[in-house]
N, C-alpha and C positions, 0 to 999 in steps of 0.2 A: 353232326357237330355236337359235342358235347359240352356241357355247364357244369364247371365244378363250381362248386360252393364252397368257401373256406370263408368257416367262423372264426375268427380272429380279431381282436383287437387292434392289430397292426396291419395296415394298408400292405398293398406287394405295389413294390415298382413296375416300371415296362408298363403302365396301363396303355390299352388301343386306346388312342382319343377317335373320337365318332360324331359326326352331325346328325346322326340319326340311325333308323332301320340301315343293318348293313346290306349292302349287295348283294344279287344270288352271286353264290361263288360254289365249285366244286356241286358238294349233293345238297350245299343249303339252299332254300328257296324260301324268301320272305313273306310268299303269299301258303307256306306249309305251317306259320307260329298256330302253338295250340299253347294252355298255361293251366294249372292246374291250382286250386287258390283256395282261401275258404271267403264265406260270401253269408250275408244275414242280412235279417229287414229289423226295425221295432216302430211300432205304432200304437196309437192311440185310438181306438175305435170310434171312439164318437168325435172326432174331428179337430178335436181340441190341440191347436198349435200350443207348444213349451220349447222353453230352451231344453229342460229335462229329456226330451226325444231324441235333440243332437248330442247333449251328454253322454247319453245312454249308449246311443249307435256307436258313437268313439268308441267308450267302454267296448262295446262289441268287438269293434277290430281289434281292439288293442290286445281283446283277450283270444285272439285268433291270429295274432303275430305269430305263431309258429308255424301256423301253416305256409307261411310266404317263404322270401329268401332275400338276401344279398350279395352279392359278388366279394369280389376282392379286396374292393371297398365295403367295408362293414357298416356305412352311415349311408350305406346309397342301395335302395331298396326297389323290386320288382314293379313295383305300384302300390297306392292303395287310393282311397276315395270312399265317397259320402253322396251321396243323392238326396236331395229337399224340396221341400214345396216351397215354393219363393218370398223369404221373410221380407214380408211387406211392411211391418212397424221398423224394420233395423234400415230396410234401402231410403224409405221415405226421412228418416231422421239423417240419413246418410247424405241422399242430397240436394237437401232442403239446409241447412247449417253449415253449409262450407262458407268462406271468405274468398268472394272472387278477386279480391283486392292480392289476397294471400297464394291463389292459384288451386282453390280449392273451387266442390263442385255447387251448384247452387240453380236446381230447376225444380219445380212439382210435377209427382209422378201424378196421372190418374188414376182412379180407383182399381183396385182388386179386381185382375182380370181382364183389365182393359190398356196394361200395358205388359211389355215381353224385357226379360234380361236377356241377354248372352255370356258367356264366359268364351273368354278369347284367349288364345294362345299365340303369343304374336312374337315375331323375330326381336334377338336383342338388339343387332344393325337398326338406329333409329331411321334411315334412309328407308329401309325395307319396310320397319313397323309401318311408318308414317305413307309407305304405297300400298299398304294392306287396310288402312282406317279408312286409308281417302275409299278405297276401290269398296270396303262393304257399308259407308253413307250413301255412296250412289248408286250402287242394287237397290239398298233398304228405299230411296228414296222414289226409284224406280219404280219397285213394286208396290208403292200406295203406303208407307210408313215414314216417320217424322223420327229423327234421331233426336233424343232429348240431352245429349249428354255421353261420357265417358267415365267412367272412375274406374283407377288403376287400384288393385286389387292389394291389399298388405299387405307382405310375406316378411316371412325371416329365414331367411337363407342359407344361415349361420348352424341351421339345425341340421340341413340336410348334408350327404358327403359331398366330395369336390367332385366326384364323377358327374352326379346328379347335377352338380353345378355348371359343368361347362356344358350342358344338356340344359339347362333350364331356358323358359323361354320367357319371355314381360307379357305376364298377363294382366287383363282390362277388362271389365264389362262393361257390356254399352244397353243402354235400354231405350228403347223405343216404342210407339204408338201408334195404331192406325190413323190415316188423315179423317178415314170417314169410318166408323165403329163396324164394327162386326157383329151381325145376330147370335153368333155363337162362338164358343172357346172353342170348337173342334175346327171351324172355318179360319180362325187367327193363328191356332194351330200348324195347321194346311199352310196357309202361307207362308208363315215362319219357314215352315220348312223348304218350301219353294225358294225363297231367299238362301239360307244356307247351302243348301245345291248347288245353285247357279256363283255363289260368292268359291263355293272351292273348287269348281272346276275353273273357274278365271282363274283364280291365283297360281290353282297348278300349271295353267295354259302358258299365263302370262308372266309370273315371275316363279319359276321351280327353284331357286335357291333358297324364295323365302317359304316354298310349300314343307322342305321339309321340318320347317319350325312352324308353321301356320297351323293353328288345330280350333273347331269350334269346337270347345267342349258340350255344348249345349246351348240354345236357342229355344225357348218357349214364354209363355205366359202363365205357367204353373208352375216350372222344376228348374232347378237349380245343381248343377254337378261341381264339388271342387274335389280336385283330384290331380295326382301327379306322380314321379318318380320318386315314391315318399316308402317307407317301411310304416305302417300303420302306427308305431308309437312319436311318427314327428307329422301325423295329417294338422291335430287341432296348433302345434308351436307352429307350423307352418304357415296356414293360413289363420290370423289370429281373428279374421270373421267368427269362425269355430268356435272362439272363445268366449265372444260375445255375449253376455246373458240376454240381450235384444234377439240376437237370432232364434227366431223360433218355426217349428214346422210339426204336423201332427203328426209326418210319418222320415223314417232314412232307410235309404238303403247303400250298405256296405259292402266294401270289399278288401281284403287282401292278397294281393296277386304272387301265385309263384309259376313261373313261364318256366316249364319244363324243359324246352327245348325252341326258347326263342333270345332276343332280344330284348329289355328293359327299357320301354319309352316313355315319354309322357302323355303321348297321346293314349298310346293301348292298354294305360292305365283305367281299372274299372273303378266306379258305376261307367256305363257308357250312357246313352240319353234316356233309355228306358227301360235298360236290366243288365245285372250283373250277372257274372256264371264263372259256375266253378265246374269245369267238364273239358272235353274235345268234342268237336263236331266231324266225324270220320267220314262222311259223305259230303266233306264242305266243294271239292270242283264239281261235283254234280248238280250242288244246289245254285250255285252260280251261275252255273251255266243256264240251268232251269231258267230262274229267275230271269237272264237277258231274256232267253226266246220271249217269255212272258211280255217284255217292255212292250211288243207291237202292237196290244192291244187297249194301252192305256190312255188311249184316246175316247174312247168309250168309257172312261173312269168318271170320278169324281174333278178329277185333276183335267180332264179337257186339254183347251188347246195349249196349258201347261206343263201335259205331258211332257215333250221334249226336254223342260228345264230343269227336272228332276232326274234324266237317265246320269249315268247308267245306277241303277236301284243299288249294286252292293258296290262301294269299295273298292276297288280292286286290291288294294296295299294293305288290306285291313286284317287284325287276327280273323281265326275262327268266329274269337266271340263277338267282335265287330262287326263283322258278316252278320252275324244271328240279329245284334243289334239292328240293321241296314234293314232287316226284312219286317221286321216286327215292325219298327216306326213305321216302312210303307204301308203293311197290313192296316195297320191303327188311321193310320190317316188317311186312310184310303175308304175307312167306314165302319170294318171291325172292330168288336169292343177287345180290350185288350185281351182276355181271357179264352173269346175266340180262337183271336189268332193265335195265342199259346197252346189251344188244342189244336192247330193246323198242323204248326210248326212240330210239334215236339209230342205227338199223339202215345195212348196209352198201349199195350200189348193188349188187339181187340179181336182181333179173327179167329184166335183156337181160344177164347175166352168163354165156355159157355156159361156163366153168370153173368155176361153183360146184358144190360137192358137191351131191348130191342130196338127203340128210338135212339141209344147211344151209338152201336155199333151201324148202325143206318146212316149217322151223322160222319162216322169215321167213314167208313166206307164212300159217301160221297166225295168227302173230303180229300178220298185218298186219290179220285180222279180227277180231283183239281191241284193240287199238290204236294209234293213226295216230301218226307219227313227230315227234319233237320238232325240227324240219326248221331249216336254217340254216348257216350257219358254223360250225362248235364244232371246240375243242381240251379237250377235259374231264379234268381229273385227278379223281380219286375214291380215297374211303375209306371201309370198315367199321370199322378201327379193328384189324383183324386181316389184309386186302389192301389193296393198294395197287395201281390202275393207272391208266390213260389212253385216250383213246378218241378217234379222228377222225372228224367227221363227211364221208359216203361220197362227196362231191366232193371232200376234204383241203383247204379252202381255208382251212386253220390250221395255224402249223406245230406239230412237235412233235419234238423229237431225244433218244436218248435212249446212255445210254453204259454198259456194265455190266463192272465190275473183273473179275481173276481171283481178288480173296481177296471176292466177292460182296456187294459194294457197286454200287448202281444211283441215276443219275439221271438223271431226265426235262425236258426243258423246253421253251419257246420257242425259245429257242437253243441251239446246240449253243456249248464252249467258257465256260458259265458257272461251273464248275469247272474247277481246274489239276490234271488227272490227266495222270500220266508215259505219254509213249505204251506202255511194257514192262508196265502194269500193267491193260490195257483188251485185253478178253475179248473185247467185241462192241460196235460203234458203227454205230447205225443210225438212220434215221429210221422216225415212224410212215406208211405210206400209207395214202390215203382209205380212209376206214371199217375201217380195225382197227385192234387191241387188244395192250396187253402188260398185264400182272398178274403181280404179283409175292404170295405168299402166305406172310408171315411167321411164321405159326402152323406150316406144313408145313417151309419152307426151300425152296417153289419158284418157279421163273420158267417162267411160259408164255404162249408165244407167241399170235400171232394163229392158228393153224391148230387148234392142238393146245387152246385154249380152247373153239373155238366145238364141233368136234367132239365133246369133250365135253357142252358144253351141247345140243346139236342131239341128241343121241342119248338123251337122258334120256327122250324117249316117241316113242311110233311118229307123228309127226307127218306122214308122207307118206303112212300107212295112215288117216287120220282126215281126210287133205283125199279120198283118194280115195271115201273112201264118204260123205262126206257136203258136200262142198263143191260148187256149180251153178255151171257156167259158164254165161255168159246167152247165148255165141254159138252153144251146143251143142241150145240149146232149140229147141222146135219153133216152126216161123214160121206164125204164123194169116194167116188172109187178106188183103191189102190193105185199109185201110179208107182210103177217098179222103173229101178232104174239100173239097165244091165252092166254089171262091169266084168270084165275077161279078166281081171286083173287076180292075180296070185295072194294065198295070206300074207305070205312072207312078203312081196309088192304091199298090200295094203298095211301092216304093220310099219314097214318102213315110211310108207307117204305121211302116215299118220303118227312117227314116230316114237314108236315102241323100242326098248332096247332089250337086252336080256335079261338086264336086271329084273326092269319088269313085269317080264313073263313069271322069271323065278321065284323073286322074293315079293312079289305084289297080287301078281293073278293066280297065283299056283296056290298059295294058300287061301285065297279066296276059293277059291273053286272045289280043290279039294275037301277043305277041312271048313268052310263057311269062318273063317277068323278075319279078325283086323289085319292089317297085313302091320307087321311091328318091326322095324330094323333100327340101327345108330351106326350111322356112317355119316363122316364129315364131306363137306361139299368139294367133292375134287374133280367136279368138271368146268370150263370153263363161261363166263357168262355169255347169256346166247348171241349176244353181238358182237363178241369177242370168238367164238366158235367158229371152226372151217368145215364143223358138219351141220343137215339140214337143220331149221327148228322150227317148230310151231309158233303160231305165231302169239301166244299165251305165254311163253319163256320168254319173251323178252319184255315182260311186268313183273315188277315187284312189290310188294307193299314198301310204303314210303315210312321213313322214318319218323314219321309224327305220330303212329300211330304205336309207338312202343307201349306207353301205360294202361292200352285196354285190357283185360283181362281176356283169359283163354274164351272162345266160344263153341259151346255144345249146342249143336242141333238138333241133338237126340236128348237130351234129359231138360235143355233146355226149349223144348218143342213149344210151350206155352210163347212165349216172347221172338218168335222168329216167324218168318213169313217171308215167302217169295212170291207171292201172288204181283201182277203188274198188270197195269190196262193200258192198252193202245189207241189210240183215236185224238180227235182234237179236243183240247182243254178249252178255249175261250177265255174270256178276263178274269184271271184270277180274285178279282177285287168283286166278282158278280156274285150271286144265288140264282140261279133258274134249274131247272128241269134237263133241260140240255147240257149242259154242262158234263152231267154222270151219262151219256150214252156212247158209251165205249164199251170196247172188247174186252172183258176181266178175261188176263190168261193166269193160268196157275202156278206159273214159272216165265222167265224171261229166253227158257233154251226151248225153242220148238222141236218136237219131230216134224217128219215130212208130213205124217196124215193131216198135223195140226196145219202145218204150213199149208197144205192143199185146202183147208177146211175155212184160213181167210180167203184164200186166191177165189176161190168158188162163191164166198160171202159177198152180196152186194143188195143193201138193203137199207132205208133212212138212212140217207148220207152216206153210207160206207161204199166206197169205190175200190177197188186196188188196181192195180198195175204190175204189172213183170218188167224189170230193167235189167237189160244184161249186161254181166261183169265179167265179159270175157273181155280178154287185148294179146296184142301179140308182145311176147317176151325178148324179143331180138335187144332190146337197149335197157334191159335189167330194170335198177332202180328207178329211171328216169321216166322209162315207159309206164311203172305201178303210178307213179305219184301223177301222171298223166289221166290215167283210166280213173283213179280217186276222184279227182278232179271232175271227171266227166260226167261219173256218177253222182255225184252232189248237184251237179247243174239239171242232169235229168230229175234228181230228185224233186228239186226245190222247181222247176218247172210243171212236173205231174201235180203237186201242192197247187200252185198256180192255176192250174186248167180245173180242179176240183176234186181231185182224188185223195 
């Protein structure tokens, strides 16, 4: 489905009116959105909360409004948002001074840290809102917290277009506090988040009319997100908190969003709760799915017998970059510091690297047996709410420039120049390249690099001593005997089963063979699709690349041999959320296509844990489709049963 964009002064009639994410319909799929945006941090290193931070970030977006977009309405814009650390002088004067006489607010917060905001997106239907407030006072109160209060959030309305308008939702923050304190901000954390879980799968369960207006934008005791279906030069007329000279935070992070080939909402507007991105995630149904199998072992977590009220970890409705969102918060709360889990998620080009440290690529490579890489384009800014950085994914095919004073002021962005800083008062101007990292840590007063990060993280366990004793390579394995397997069958039979045609004998194999060339032709596609076909197919022709994946760039395997990798390990992961020793004791294969010797080479492997089995996938063909989808079936059950028994 395509998005045109018309820059126009004048509105076009016919608008779709919409309640939200449309429908899959035809080849659109709302779990396919990817968005493409520009995205920046600025901070104050040494900790120092200013209104000047959130001035500045505005400034940021505003000077990155090209990169975004609008529709047909020119005043109603993709997204944009601002991420904060939680202005404690502006809430406290906020609702501490109201007139309850007047219907204004009037409670004391406790100290810094010891109570949490949320930003609520709540239905305009007051029937709706008012079963959405009731239903998350009584989780909150549930789960061991004290709701102090409500205050409806200021907007002006007036700035944004009318699309955006009949899309807007009544948003609230509500703040609350533990009944009995917390020893720590990552345990208050934790929780928080536990509530928010459980608060939007009830509402989705329980009332779906008002889920699709229901949105938490954010939920903590550090950070703060306001954000919406805004063009980045109406965020601060918007929300006139922004304006505030009270509001103050030492760090923001920004974004302006243009959804390539999505839908315009308010929720899938960035910051999301701990980083923004300017990219696609091209391996997003893999990681999802990843991610569920994972859920079984989250009992063994941090999270215990609160597992359960946190599934399912991603989303399901969410973009790309919400998704990426979903795993990072679990990582983080789950024990990871956040810069960790960004080197999980979104790892550097380390395996044909040979200038990487030894203890680095020891760290990736364990890593890579606990989980697979959130792969694509990415420009990622992030935050705890206490760091601040950014992150390229290990092609760099996103920019990222970043500029740092000499009185320790830092910003990051899309472009470099979206700030007017005097060349005499800039320290360091750089860019980030593929796959690394700056972090900025406002709690300590430091900045560190890509070098001096990862080494620290990479040296936290002996990771190179835990691949060596227990990690298999499967080319190192002993080779069993040839097992041949006779076929009677004709070339011409086996070209056909396997589905050669003339073509490709002529124009593909022949000058391969002959002449060692590429095989080079330009012909349009005039066969028809393989499900629509009356002759055999493989069963590879009936995949396509999905259309979300139009804006990556071509990929070379050969020139780009640095940055690619097929290597993949087989065996059991265990809780992702762990470090042990076990964990990396899998089969490194060197590819995910076996040949048969490989394939003989696990059959024959059975040693520390490793078992295997042979299931047979043979069935009788007499009832065509009916009977495959049968024998699938059957096969999954033996499978997940040999799992079961220990194999």
């Amino acid at each position: 489905m395509l998005k045109i964009l018309i820059f126009s002064n004048e509105d076009c009639g016919g608008r779709m009116k919409r309640s939200h994410i449309r429908e899959a319909e035809g080849l659109y799929d709302p779990a396919l959105e990817h968005d493409s945006c520009g995205v920046g941090f600025v901070a104050n290193v040494d900790g120092k909360k200013t209104f000047e931070i959130i001035r500045k970030g505005i400034e940021v977006v505003v000077n990155l409004d090209h990169r975004g977009a609008c529709g047909c309405d020119p005043r109603t814009g993709d997204g944009s948002g601002i991420l904060l650390q939680i202005p404690d002088e502006f809430f406290r004067r906020e609702v501490s001074e109201g007139d309850l006489m007047e219907g204004g607010l009037h409670f004391d917060l406790p100290p810094v840290g010891q109570y949490g905001v949320g930003m609520v997106f709540l239905p305009q239907v007051p029937e709706d809102r008012h079963y959405c407030q009731g239903f998350i006072e009584e989780t909150l109160e549930a789960e061991g917290f004290e709701v102090l209060g409500w205050r409806k959030v200021p907007v002006d309305n007036t700035v944004i277009g009318e699309f955006a308008r009949d899309l807007e939702p009544h948003i609230e923050q509500v703040f609350v506090k533990p009944k009995i304190p917390f020893q720590t901000e990552e345990e208050f954390e934790r929780r928080l988040y536990i509530c928010r879980k459980i608060i939007q799968k009830a509402i989705r369960d329980g009332l779906p009319r008002a889920y699709h207006y229901f949105y938490i934008a954010s939920l903590s005791c550090r950070t703060i997100v306001y954000k919406g279906m805004l063009i980045s030069t109406q965020l601060s007329g918007f929300f006139r908190d922004l304006e505030n000279p009270e509001m103050k935070s030492a760090l923001a992070i920004v974004h302006q969003r243009y959804s390539t080939n999505t839908f315009p909402t308010w929720d899938l507007a960035h910051p999301f709760r701990y980083l923004a991105h300017n990219g696609e995630i091209n391996t997003l149904r893999g990681n999802i799915n990843w991610m569920t199998a994972r859920e079984y072992f989250l009992r063994e977590s941090v999270f215990g017998e609160d597992a359960e009220k946190i599934l399912p970890i991603c989303r399901s409705m969410g973009s790309d970059s919400a998704l990426l969102d979903n795993a990072l918060e679990f990582l983080l709360l789950g024990g990871r510091s956040i810069e960790h889990a960004m080197m999980m998620m979104i790892p550097e080009a380390w395996e044909n690297n040979p200038l990487l440290p030894e203890d680095l690529r020891a760290f990736y490579e364990f890593h890579a047996a606990i989980m697979e890489p959130w792969d694509g384009p990415a420009a990622v800014a992030f935050s705890d709410g206490r760091k601040v950085g950014a992150l390229l994914d290990r092609n760099g095919l996103r920019p990222a420039r970043y500029t740092i004073t000499k009185n320790g002021f830092v910003v990051l962005a899309s472009e470099t120049g979206v700030l007017n800083i005097p060349a005499d008062e800039i320290a360091e101007k750089n860019r980030l390249r593929p796959g690394k990292m700056l972090l900025i840590d406002t709690s300590s007063g430091k900045i560190e690099h890509d070098e001096e990060i990862k080494e620290r993280i990479a040296s936290r366990r002996p990771y190179r001593q835990w691949l060596i004793e227990h990690k298999v390579e499967l080319r190192k394995l002993k080779t069993p005997p040839p097992v041949r397997y006779p076929s009677r069958a004709s070339l011409i039979e086996k070209q056909q089963i396997f589905g050669y045609t003339r073509e490709d004998l002529s124009m593909i194999l022949a000058p391969m063979a002959v002449r060692g060339q590429e095989p080079v032709g330009s012909m349009g596609m005039d066969v028809p699709l393989a499900v629509l076909s009356d002759k055999p197919q493989l069963l590879y022709n009936y995949f396509k690349q999905t259309f979300a994946q139009v804006t990556n760039p071509p990929i070379d395997p050969i020139r780009e041999e640095a940055v690619m990798s097929t290597m993949i390990c087989v065996g059991g992961e265990g809780n992702v959320l762990d470090e042990n020793p076990m964990q990396c004791h899998q089969i490194e294969l060197e590819q995910p296509i076996l040949t048969n010797e490989e394939l003989e080479q696990i059959r024959h492997f059975s040693i520390h844990h490793f078992r295997t089995i042979t299931l047979p996938i043979l069935y009788h063909c007499e009832e065509g489709g009916k009977r495959l989808q049968y024998a699938l079936d059957e096969l999954c059950r033996r499978a997940s049963d040999a799992v079961a028994a220990g194999y």
